[in-house]
C-alpha positions in Angstrom: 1.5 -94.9 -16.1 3.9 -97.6 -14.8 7.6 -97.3 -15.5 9.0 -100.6 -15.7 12.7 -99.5 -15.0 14.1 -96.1 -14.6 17.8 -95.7 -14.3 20.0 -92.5 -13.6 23.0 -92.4 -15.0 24.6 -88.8 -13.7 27.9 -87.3 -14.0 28.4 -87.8 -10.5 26.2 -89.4 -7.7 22.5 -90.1 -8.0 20.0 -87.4 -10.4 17.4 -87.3 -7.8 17.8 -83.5 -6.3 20.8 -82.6 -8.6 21.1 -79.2 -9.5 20.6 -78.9 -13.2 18.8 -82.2 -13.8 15.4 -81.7 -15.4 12.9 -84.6 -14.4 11.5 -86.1 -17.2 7.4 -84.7 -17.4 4.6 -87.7 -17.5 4.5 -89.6 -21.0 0.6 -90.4 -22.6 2.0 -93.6 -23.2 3.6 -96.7 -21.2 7.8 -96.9 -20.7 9.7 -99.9 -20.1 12.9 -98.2 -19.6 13.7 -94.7 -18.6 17.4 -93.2 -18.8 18.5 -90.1 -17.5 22.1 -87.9 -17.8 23.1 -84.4 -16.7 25.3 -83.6 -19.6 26.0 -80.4 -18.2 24.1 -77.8 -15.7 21.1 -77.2 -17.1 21.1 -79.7 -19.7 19.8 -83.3 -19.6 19.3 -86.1 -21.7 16.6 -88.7 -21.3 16.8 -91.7 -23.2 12.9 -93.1 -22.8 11.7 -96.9 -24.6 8.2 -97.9 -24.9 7.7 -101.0 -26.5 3.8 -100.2 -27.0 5.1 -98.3 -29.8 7.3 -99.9 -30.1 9.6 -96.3 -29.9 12.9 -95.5 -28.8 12.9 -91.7 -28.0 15.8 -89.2 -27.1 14.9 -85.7 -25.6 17.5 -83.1 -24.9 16.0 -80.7 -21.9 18.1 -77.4 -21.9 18.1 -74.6 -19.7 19.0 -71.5 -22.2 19.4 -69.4 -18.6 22.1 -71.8 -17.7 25.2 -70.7 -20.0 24.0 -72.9 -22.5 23.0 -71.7 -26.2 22.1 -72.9 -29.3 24.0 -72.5 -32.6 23.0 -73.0 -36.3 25.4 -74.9 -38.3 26.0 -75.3 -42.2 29.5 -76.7 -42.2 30.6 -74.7 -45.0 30.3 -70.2 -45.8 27.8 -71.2 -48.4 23.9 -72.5 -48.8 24.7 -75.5 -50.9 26.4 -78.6 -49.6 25.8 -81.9 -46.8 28.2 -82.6 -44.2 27.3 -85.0 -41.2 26.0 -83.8 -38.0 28.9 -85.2 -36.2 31.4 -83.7 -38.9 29.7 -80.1 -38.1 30.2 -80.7 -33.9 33.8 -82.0 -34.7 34.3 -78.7 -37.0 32.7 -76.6 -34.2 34.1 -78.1 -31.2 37.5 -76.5 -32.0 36.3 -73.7 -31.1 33.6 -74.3 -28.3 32.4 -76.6 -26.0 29.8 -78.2 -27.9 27.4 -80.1 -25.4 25.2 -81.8 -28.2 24.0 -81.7 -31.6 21.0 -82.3 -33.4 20.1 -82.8 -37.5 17.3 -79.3 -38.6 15.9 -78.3 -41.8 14.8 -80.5 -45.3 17.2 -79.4 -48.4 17.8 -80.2 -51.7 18.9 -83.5 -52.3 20.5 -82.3 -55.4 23.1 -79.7 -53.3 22.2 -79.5 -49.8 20.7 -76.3 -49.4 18.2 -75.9 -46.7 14.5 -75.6 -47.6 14.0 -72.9 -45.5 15.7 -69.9 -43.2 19.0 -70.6 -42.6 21.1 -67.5 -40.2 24.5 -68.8 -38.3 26.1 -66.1 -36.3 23.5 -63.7 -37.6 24.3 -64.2 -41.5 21.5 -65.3 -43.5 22.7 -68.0 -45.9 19.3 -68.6 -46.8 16.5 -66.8 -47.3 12.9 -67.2 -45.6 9.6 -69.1 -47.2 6.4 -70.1 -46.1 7.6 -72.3 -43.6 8.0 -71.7 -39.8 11.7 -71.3 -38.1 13.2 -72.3 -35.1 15.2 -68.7 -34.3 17.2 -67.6 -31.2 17.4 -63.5 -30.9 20.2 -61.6 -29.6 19.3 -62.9 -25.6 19.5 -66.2 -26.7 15.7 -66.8 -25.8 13.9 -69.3 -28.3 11.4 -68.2 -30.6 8.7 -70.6 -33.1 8.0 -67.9 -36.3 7.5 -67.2 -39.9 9.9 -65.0 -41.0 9.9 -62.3 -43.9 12.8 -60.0 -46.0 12.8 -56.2 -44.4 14.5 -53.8 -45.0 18.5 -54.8 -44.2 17.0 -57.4 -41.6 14.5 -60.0 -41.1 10.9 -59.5 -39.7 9.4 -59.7 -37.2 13.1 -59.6 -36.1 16.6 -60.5 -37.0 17.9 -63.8 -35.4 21.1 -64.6 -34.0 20.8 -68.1 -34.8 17.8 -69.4 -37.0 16.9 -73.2 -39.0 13.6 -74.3 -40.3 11.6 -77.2 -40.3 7.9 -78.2 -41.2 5.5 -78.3 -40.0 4.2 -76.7 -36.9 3.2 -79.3 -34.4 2.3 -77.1 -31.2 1.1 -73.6 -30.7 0.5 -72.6 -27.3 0.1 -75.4 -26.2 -2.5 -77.1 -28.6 -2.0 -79.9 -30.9 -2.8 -78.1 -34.4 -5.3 -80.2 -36.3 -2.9 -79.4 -39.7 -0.5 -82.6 -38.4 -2.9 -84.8 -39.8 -2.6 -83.4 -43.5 0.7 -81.6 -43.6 2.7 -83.2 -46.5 -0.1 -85.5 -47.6 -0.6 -89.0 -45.7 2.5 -90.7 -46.5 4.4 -87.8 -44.6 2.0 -86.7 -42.0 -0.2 -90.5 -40.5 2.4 -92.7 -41.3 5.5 -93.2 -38.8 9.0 -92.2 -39.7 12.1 -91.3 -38.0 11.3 -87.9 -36.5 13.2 -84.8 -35.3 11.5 -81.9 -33.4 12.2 -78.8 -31.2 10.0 -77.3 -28.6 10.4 -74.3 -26.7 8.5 -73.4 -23.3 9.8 -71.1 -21.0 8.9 -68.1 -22.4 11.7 -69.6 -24.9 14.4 -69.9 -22.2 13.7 -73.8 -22.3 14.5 -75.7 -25.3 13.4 -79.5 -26.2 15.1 -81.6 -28.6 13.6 -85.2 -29.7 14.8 -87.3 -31.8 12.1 -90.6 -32.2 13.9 -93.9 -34.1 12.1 -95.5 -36.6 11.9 -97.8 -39.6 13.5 -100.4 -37.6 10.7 -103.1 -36.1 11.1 -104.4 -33.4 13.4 -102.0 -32.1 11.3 -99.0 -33.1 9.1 -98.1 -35.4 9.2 -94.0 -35.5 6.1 -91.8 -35.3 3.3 -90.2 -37.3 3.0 -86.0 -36.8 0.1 -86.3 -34.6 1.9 -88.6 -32.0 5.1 -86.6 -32.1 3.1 -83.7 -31.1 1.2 -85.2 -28.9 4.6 -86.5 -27.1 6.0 -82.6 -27.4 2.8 -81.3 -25.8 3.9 -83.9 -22.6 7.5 -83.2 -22.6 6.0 -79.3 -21.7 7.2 -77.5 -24.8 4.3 -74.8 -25.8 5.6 -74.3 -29.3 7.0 -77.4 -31.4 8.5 -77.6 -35.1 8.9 -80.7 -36.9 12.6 -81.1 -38.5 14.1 -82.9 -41.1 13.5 -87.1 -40.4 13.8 -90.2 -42.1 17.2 -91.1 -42.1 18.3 -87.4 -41.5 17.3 -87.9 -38.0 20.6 -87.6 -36.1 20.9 -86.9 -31.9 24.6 -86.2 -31.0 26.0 -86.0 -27.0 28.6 -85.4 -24.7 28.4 -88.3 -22.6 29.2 -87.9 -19.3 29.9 -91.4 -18.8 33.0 -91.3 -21.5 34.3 -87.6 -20.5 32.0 -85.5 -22.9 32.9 -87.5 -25.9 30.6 -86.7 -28.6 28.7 -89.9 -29.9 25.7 -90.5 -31.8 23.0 -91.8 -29.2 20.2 -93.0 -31.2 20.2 -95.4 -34.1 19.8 -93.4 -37.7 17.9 -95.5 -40.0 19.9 -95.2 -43.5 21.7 -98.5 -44.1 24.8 -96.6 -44.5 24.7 -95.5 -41.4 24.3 -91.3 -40.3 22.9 -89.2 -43.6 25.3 -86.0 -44.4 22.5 -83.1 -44.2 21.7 -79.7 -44.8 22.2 -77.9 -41.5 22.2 -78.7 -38.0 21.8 -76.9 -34.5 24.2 -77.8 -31.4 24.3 -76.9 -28.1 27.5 -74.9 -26.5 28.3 -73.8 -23.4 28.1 -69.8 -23.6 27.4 -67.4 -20.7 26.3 -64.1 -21.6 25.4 -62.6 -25.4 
């Protein structure tokens, strides 16, 4: 497929042959424009737009062998309550060096509790269902699940770090035929702003997307089956579907303005970014 213009925008010097820039994997789909940042080692950020979508599409590649880990946020000790993805990287940033941010799970629009499993720092503020969970044990490796009460932990193990989402888009490496259904039509054909994670690796690499939409001509967001179809590409083997619409939120340290945390794509709520449930970022940690 022809690539109209690609650009490389890297902390320092030019991204072909850096150490800790991933290249971007072969798209099903034409690009016009293809944008790529090292954030950090072993993270990179690819900005991609194809106006045969027309899409604007962010991806977050991180190397969780590269001190980098992921962290569930609530912004508050409690289930209940919405806070804005940036507000819960500023909150956190005081603390760590918080490399980027995404928006996670669907909640309650009457308090902001998370639909699904929600564990920060290995405290489960809510409790597992029926739906799958993105969940980062004790080594920091990525894992796609459904989880279940045991006995003083969760089965089939006790995360570190855990948010859900719905549905699952990609399991071992197949497109599940459930995208097509999932939620009923309105949810599952049409195209919205979408947010996914996809793990390959053996769940040491982690991809972040965040797709714009309801904004023609700009972009016009995706239906389940071509955001899974785009996470299959990207590489990931395993891929959850998070919250969209307007919660669909992709936060960075640029590089080009000293690591300043911004919001790089375009949320779709006329007011602007949408205070959510939970989010996950990514830090810099070495070790457990």
């Amino acid at each position: 497929m022809k690539r109209i213009l690609v650009v490389c925008l890297c902390a320092a010097g030019a991204c072909a042959g850096r150490v800790g820039v991933a290249p971007l994997s072969p798209l099903p789909f034409a690009t016009d424009t293809v944008r790529t940042q090292r954030v950090a080692e072993g993270v990179t950020h690819h900005f991609i737009y194809a106006s045969a979508g027309p899409w604007a599409i962010h991806v977050l590649d991180v190397d969780l062998d590269a001190c980098n880990a992921a962290v569930a946020m609530k912004g508050a000790d409690r289930a209940a309550g919405r806070i804005k993805t940036t507000g819960m990287l500023a909150g956190l940033s005081t603390h760590a060096t918080v490399l980027a941010g995404i928006n996670a799970d669907f909640f309650s629009l009457a308090d902001g509790t998370p639909t699904g499993l929600l564990v920060v720092d290995g405290r489960e503020l809510t409790p597992p269902s029926a739906a799958p969970v993105l969940a980062f044990d004790s080594s920091g490796a990525a894992h796609i699940d459904r989880f279940s009460p045991g006995a003083g932990a969760l089965r089939p193990f006790h995360p570190r770090e855990a948010v859900g989402g719905r549905p699952l888009l990609v399991r071992d490496s197949m497109v599940l035929t459930s995208v097509d259904s999932s939620g009923g039509a309105a949810f599952a054909t049409a195209r919205h702003p979408r947010s996914a994670a996809g793990i390959a690796r053996n769940g040491r690499r982690l991809l972040l997307v965040v797709v714009d939409g309801r904004q023609k001509p700009y972009s016009d967001g995706m239906s389940l089956r071509e955001l899974a179809t785009l996470m299959l590409a990207l590489g990931a083997r395993d891929a959850l579907n998070l919250d969209g619409g307007g919660s669909t939120t992709f936060v960075y340290a640029d590089p080009a303005e000293r690591g300043v945390l911004r919001i790089a794509n375009r949320p779709s709520d006329k007011e602007g970014e949408r205070p959510v449930g939970d989010a996950l970022a990514i830090v810099r940690r070495c070790g457990k």
